[in-house]
PyMOL Python script that loads the backbone (N, CA, C, O; Angstrom):
from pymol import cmd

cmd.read_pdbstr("""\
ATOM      1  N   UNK A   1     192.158  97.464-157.737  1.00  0.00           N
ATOM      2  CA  UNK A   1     190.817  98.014-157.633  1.00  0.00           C
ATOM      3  C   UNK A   1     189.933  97.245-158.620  1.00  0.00           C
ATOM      4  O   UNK A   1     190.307  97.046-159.776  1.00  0.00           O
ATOM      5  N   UNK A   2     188.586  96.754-158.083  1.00  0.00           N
ATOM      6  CA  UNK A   2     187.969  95.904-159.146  1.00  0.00           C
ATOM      7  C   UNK A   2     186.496  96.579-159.139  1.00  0.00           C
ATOM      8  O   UNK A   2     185.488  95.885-159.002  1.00  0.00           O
ATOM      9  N   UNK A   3     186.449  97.963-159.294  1.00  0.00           N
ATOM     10  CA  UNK A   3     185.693  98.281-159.710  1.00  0.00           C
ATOM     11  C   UNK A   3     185.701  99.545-160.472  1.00  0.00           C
ATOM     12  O   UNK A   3     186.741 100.177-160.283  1.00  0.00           O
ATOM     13  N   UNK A   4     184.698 100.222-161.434  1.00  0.00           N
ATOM     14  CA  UNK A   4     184.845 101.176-162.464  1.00  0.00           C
ATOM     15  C   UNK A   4     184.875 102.627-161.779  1.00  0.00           C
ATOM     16  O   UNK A   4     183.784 102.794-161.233  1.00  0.00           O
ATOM     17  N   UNK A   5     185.460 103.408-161.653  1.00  0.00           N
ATOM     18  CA  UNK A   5     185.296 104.781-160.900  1.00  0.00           C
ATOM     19  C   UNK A   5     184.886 105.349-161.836  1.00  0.00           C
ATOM     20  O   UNK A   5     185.388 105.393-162.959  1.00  0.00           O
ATOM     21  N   UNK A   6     183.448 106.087-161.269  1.00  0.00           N
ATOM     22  CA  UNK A   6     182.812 107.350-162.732  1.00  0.00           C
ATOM     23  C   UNK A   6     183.347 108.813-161.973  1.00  0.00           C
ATOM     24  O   UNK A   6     183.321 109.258-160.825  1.00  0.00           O
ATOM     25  N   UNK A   7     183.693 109.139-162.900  1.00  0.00           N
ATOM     26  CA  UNK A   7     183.932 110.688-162.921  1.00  0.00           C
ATOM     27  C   UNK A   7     182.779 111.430-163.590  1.00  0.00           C
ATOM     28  O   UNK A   7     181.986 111.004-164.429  1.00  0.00           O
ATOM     29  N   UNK A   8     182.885 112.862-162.922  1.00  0.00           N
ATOM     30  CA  UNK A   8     182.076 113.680-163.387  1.00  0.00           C
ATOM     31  C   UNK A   8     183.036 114.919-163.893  1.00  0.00           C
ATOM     32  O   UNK A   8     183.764 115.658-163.229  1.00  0.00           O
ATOM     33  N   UNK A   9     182.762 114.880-165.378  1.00  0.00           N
ATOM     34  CA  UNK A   9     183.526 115.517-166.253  1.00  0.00           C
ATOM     35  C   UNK A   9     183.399 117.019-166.345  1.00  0.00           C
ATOM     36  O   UNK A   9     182.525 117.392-167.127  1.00  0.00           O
ATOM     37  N   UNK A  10     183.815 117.597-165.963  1.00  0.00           N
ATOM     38  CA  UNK A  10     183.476 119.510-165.351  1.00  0.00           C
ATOM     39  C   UNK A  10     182.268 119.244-164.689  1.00  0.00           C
ATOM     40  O   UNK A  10     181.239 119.579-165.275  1.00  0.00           O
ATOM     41  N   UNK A  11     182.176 118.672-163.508  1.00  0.00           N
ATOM     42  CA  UNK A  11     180.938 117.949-163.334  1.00  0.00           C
ATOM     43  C   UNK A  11     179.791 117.356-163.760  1.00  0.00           C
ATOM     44  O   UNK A  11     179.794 116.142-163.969  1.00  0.00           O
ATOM     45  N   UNK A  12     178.575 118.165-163.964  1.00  0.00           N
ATOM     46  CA  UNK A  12     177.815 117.406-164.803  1.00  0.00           C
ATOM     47  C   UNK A  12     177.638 118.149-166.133  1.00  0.00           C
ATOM     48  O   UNK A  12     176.518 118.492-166.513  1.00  0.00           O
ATOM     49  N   UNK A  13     178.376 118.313-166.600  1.00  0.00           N
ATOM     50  CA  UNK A  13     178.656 119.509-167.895  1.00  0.00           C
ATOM     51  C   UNK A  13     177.482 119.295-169.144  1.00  0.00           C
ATOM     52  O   UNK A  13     177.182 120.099-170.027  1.00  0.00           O
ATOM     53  N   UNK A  14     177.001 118.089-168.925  1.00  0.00           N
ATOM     54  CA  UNK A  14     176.048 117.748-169.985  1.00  0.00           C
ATOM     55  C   UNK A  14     174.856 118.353-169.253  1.00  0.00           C
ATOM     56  O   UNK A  14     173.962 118.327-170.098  1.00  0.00           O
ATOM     57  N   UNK A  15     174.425 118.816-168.278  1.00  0.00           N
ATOM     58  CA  UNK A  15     173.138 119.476-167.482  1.00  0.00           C
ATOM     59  C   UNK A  15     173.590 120.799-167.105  1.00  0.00           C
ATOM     60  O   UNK A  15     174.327 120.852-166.120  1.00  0.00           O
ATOM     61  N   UNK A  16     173.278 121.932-167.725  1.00  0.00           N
ATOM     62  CA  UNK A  16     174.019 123.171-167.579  1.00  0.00           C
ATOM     63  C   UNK A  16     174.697 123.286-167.690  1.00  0.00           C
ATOM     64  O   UNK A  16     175.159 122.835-168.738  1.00  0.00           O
ATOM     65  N   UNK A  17     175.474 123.921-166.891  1.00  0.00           N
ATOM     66  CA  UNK A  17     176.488 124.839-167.331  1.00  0.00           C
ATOM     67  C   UNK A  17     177.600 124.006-166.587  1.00  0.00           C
ATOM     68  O   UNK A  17     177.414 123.645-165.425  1.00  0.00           O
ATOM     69  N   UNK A  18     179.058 123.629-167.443  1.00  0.00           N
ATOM     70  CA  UNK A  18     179.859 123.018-166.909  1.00  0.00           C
ATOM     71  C   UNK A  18     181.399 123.926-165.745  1.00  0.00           C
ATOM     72  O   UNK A  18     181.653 125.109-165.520  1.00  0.00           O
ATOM     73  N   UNK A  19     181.829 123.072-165.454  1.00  0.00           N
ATOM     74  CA  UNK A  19     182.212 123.646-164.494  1.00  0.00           C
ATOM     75  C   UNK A  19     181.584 124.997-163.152  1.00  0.00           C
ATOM     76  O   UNK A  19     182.409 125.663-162.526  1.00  0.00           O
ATOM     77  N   UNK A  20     181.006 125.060-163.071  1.00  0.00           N
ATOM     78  CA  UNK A  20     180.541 125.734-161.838  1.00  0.00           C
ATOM     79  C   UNK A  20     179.648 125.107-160.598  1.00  0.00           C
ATOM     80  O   UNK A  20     178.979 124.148-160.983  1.00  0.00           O
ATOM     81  N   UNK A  21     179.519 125.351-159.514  1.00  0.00           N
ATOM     82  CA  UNK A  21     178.931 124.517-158.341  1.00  0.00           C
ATOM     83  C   UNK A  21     177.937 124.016-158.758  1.00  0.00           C
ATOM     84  O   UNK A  21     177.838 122.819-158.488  1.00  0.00           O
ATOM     85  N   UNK A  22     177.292 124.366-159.211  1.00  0.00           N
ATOM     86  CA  UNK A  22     175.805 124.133-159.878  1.00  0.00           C
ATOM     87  C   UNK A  22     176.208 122.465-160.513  1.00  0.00           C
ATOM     88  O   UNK A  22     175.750 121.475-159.943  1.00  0.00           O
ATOM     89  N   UNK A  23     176.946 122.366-161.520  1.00  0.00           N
ATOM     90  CA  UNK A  23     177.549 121.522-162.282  1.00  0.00           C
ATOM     91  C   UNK A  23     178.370 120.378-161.597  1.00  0.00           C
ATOM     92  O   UNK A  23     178.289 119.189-161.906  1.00  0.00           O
ATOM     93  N   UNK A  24     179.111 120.869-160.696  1.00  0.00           N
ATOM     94  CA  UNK A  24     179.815 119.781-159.808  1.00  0.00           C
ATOM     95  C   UNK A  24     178.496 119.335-158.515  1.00  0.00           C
ATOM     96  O   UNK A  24     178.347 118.161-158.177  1.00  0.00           O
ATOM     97  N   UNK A  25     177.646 120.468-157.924  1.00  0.00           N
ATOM     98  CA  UNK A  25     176.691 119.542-157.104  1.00  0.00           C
ATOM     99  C   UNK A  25     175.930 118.792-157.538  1.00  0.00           C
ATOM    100  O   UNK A  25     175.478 117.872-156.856  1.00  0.00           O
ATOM    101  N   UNK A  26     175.540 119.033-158.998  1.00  0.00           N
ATOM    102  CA  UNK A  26     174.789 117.827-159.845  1.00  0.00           C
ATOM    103  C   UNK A  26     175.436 116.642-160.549  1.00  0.00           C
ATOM    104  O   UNK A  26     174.900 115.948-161.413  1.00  0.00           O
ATOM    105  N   UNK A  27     176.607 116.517-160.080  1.00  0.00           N
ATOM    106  CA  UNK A  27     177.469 115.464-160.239  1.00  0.00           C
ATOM    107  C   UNK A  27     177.711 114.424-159.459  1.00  0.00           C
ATOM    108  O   UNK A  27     177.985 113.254-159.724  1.00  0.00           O
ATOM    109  N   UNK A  28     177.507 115.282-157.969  1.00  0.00           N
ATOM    110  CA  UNK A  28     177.594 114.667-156.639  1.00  0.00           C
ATOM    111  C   UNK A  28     176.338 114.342-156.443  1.00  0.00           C
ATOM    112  O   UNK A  28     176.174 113.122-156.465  1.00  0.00           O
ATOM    113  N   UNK A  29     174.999 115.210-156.185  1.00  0.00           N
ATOM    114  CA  UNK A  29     173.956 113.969-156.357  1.00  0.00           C
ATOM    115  C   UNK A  29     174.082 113.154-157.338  1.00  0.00           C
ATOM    116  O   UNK A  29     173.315 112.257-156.990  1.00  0.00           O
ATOM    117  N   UNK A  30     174.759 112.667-158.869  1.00  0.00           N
ATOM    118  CA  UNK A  30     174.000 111.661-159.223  1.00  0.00           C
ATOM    119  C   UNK A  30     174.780 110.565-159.129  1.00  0.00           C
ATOM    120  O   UNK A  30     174.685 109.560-159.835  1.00  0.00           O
ATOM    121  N   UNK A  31     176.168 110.911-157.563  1.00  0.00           N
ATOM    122  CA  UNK A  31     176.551 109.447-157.233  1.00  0.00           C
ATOM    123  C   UNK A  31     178.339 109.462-157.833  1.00  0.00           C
ATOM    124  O   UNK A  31     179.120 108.539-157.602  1.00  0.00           O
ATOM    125  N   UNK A  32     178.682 110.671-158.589  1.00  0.00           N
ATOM    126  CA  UNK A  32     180.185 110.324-158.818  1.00  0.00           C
ATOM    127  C   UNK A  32     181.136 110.090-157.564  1.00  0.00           C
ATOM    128  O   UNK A  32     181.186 110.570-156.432  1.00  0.00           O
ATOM    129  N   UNK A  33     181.892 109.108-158.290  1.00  0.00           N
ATOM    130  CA  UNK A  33     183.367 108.790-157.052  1.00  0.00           C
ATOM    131  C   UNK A  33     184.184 110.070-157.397  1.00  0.00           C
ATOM    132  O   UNK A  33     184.887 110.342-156.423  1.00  0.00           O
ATOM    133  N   UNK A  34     184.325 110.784-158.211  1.00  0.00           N
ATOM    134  CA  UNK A  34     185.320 112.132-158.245  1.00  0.00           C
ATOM    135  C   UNK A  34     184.657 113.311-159.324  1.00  0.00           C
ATOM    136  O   UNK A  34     183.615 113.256-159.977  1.00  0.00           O
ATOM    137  N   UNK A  35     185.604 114.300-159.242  1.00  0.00           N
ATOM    138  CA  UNK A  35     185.150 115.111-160.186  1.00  0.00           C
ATOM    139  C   UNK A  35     186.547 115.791-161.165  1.00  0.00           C
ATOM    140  O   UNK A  35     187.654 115.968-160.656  1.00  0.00           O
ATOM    141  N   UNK A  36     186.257 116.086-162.513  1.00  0.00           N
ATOM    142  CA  UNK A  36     187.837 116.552-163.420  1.00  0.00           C
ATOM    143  C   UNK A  36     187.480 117.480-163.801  1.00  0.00           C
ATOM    144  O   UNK A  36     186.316 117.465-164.200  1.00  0.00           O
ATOM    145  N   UNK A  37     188.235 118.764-163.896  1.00  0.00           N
ATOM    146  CA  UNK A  37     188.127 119.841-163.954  1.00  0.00           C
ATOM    147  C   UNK A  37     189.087 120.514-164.938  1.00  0.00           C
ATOM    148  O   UNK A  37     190.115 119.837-164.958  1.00  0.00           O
ATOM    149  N   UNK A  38     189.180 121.546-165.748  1.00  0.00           N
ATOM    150  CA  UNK A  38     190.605 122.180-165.995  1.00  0.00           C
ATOM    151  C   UNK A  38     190.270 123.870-165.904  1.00  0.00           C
ATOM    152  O   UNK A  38     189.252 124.552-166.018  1.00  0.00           O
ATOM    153  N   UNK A  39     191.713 124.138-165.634  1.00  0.00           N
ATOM    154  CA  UNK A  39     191.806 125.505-165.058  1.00  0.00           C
ATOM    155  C   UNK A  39     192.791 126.005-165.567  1.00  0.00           C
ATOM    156  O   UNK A  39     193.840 125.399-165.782  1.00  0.00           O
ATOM    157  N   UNK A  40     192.423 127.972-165.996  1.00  0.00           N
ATOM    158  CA  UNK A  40     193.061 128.567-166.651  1.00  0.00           C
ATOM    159  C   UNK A  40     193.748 129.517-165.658  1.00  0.00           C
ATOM    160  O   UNK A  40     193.519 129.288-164.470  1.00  0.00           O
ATOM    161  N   UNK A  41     194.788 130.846-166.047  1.00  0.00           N
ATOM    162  CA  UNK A  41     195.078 131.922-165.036  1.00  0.00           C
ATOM    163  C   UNK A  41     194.966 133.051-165.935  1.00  0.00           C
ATOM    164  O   UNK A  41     195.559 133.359-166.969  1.00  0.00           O
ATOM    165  N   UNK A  42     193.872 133.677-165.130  1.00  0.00           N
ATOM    166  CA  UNK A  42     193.565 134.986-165.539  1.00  0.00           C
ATOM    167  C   UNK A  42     194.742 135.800-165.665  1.00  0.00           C
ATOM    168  O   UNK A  42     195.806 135.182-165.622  1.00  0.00           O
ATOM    169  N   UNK A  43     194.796 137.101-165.818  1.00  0.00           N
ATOM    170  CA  UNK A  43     195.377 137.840-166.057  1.00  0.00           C
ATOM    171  C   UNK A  43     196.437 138.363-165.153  1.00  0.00           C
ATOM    172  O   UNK A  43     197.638 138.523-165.370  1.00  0.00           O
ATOM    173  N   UNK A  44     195.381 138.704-163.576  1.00  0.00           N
ATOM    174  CA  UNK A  44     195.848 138.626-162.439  1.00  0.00           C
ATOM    175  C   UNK A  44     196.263 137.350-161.556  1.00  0.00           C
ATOM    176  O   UNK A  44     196.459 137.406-160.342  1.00  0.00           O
ATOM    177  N   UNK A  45     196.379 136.081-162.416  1.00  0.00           N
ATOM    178  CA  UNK A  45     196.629 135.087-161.681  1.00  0.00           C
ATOM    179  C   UNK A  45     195.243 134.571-160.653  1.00  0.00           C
ATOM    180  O   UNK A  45     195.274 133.778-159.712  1.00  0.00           O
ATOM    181  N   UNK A  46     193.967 135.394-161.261  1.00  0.00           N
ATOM    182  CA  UNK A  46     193.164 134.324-160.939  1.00  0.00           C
ATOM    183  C   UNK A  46     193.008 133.170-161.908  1.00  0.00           C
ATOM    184  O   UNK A  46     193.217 133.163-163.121  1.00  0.00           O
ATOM    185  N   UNK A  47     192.387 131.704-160.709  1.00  0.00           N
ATOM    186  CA  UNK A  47     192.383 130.582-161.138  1.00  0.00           C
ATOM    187  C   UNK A  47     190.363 130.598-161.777  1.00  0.00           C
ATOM    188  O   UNK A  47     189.310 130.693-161.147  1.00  0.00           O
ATOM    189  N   UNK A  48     190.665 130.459-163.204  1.00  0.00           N
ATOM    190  CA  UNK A  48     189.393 130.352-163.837  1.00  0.00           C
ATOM    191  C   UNK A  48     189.206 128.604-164.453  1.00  0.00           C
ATOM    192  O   UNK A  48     189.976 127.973-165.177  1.00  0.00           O
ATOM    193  N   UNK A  49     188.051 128.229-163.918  1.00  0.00           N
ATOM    194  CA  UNK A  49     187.725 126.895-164.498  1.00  0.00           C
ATOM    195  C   UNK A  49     187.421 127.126-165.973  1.00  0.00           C
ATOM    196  O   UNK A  49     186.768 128.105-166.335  1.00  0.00           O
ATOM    197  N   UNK A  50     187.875 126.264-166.779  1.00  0.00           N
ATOM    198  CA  UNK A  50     187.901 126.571-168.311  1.00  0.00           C
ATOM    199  C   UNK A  50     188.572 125.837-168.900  1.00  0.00           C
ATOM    200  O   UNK A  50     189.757 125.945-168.584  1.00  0.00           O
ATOM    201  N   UNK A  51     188.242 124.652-170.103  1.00  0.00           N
ATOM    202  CA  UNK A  51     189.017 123.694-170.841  1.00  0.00           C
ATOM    203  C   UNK A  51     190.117 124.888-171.463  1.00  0.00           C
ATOM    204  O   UNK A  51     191.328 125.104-171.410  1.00  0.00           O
ATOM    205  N   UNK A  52     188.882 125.520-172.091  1.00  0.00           N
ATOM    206  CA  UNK A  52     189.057 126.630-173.550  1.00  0.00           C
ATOM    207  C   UNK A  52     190.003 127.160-172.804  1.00  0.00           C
ATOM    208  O   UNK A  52     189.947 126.857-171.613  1.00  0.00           O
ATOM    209  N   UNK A  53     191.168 128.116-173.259  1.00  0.00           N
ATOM    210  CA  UNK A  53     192.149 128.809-173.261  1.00  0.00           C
ATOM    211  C   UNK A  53     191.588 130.479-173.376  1.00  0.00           C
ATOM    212  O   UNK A  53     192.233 131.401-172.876  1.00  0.00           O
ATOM    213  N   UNK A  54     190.335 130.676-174.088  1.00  0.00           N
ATOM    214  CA  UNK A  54     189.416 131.896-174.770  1.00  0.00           C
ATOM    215  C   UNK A  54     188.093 131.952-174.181  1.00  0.00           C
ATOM    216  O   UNK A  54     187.512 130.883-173.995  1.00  0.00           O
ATOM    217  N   UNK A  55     187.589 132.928-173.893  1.00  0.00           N
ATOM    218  CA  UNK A  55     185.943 133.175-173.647  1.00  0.00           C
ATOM    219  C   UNK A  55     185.506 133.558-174.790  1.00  0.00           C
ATOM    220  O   UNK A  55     185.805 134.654-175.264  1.00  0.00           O
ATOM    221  N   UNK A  56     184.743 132.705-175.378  1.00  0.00           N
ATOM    222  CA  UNK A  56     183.335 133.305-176.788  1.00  0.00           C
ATOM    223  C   UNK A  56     182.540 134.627-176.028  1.00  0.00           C
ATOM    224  O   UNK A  56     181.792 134.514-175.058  1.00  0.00           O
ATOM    225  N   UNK A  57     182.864 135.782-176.656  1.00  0.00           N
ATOM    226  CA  UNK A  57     182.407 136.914-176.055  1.00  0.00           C
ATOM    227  C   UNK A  57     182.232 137.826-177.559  1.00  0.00           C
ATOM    228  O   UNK A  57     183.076 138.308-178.316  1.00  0.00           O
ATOM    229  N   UNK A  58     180.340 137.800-177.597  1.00  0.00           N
ATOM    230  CA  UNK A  58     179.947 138.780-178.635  1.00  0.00           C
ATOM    231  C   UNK A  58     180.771 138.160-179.746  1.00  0.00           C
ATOM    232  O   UNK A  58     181.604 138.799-180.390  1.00  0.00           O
ATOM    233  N   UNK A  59     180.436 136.619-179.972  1.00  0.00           N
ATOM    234  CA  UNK A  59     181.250 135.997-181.018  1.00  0.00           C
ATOM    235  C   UNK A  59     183.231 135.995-180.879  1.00  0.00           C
ATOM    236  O   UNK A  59     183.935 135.047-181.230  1.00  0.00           O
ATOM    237  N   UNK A  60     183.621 137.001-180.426  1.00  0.00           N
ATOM    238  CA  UNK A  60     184.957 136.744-181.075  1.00  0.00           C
ATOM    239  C   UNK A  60     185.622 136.219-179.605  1.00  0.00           C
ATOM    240  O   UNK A  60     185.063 136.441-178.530  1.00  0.00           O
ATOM    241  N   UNK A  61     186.467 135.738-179.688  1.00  0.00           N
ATOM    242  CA  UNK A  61     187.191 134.864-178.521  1.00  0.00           C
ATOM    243  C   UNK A  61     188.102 135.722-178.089  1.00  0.00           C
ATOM    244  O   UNK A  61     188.885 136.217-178.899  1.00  0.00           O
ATOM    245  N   UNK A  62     188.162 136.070-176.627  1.00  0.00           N
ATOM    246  CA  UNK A  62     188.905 136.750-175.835  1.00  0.00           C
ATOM    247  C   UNK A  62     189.955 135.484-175.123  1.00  0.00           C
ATOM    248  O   UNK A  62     189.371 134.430-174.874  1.00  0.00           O
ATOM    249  N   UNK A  63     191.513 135.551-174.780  1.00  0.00           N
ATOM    250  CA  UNK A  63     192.155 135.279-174.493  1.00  0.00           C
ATOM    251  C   UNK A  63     191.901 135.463-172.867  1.00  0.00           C
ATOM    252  O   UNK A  63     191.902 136.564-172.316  1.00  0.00           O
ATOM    253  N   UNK A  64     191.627 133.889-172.021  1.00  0.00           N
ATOM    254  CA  UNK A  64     191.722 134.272-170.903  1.00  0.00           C
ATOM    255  C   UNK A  64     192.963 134.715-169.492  1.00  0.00           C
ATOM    256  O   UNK A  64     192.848 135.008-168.302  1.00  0.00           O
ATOM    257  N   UNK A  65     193.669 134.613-170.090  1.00  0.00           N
ATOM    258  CA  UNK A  65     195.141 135.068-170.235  1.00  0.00           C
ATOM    259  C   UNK A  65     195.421 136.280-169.564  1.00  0.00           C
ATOM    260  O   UNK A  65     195.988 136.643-168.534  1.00  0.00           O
ATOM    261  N   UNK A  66     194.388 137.123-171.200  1.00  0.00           N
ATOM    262  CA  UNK A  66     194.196 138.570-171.187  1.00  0.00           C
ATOM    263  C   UNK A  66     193.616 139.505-170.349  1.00  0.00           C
ATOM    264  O   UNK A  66     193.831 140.716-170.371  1.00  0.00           O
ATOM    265  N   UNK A  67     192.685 138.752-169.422  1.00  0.00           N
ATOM    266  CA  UNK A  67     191.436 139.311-168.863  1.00  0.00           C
ATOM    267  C   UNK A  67     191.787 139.023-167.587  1.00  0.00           C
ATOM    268  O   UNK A  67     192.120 137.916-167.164  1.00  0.00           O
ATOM    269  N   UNK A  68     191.692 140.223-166.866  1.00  0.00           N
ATOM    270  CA  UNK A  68     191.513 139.880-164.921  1.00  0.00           C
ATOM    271  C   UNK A  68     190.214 139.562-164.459  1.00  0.00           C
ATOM    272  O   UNK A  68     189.192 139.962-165.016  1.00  0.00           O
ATOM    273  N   UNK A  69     190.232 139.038-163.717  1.00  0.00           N
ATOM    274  CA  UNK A  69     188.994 138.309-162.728  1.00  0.00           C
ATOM    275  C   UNK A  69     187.715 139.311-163.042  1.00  0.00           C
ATOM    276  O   UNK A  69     186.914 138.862-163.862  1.00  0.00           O
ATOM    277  N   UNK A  70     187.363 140.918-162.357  1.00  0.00           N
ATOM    278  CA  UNK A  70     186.650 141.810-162.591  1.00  0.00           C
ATOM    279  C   UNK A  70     186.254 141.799-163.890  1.00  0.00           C
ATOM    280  O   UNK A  70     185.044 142.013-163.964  1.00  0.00           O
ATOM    281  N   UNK A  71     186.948 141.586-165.297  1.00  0.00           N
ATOM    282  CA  UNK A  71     186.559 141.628-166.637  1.00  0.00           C
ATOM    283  C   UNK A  71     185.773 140.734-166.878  1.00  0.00           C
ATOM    284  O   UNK A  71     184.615 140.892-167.263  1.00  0.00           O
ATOM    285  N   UNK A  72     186.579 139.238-166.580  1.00  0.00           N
ATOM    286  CA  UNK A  72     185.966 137.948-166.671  1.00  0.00           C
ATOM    287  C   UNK A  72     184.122 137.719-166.198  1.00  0.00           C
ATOM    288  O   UNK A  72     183.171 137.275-166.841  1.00  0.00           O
ATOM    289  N   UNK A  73     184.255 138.308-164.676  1.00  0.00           N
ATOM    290  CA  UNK A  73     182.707 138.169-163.751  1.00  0.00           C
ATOM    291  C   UNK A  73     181.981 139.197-164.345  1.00  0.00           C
ATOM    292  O   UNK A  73     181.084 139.697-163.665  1.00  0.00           O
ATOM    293  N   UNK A  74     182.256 139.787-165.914  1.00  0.00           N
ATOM    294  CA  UNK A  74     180.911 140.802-166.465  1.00  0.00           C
ATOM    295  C   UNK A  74     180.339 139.796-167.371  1.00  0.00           C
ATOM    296  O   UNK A  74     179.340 140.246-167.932  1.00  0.00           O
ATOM    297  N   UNK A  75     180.601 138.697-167.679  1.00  0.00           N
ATOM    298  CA  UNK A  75     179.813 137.783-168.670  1.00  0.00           C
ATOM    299  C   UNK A  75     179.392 136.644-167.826  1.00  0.00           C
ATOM    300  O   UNK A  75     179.923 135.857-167.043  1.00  0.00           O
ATOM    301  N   UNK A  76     177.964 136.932-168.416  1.00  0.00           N
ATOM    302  CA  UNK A  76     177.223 135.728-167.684  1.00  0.00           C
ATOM    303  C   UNK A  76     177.204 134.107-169.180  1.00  0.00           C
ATOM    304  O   UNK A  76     176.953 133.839-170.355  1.00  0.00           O
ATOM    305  N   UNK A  77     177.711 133.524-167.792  1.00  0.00           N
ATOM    306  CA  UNK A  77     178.000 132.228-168.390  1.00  0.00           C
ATOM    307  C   UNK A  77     176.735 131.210-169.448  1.00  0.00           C
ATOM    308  O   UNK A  77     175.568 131.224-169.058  1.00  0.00           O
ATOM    309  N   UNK A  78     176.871 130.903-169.931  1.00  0.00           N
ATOM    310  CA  UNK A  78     175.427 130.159-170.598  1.00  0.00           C
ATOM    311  C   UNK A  78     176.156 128.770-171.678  1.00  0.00           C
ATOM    312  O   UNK A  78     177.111 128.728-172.454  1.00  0.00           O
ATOM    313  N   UNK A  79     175.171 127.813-171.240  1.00  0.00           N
ATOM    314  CA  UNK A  79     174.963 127.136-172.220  1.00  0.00           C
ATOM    315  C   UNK A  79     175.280 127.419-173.705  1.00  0.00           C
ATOM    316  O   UNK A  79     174.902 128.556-173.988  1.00  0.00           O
ATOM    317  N   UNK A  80     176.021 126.574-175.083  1.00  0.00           N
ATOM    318  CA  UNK A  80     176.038 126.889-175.620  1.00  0.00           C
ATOM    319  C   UNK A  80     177.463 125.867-176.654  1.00  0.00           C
ATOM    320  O   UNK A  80     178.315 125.009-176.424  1.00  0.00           O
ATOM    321  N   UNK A  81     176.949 126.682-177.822  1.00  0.00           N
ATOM    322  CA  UNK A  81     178.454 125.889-178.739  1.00  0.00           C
ATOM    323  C   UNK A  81     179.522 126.463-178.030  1.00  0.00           C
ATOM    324  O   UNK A  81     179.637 127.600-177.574  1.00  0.00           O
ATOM    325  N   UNK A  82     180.736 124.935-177.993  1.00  0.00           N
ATOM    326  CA  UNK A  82     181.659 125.762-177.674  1.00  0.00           C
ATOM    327  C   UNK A  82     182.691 126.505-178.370  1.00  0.00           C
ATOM    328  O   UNK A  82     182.914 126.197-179.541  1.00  0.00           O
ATOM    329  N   UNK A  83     183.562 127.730-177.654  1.00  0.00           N
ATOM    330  CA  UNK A  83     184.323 127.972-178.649  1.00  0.00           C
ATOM    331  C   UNK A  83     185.887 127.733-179.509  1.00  0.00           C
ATOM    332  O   UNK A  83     186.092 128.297-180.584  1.00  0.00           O
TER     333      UNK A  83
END
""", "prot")
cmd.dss("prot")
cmd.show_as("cartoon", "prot")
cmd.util.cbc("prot")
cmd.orient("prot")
């Protein structure tokens, strides 16, 4: 292969919010050959996009591990340091 493949890193994670459609369709307009992602398992064995292992929640870090899907979808996602 003689050329550079760009990836879009939780898609466009540097423009909102990373990992979510929002993030991967703004990856795909701006032309990536792929997209890298990482994924955690909730509690119930849902599949949550998430480097972090923890959700920053009201400061202290919740184990996503710990949390089923329903717990998880009460925090709205935002921009921000990570944790």
């Amino acid at each position: 292969m003689n050329r550079t493949f760009i990836w879009g890193h939780r898609g466009a994670g540097f423009i909102g919010v990373q990992n979510t459609i929002p993030s991967f369709q703004n990856a795909i307009n701006m032309g990536v050959d792929g997209i890298k992602t990482e994924a955690q398992l909730s509690k119930d064995n849902e599949v949550i996009l998430s480097f972090y292992k923890n959700l920053r929640i009201n400061g202290e870090g919740l184990l996503i591990n710990k949390l089923n899907l329903d717990e998880i979808k009460k925090y709205k996602l935002e921009v921000g340091p990570k944790p």
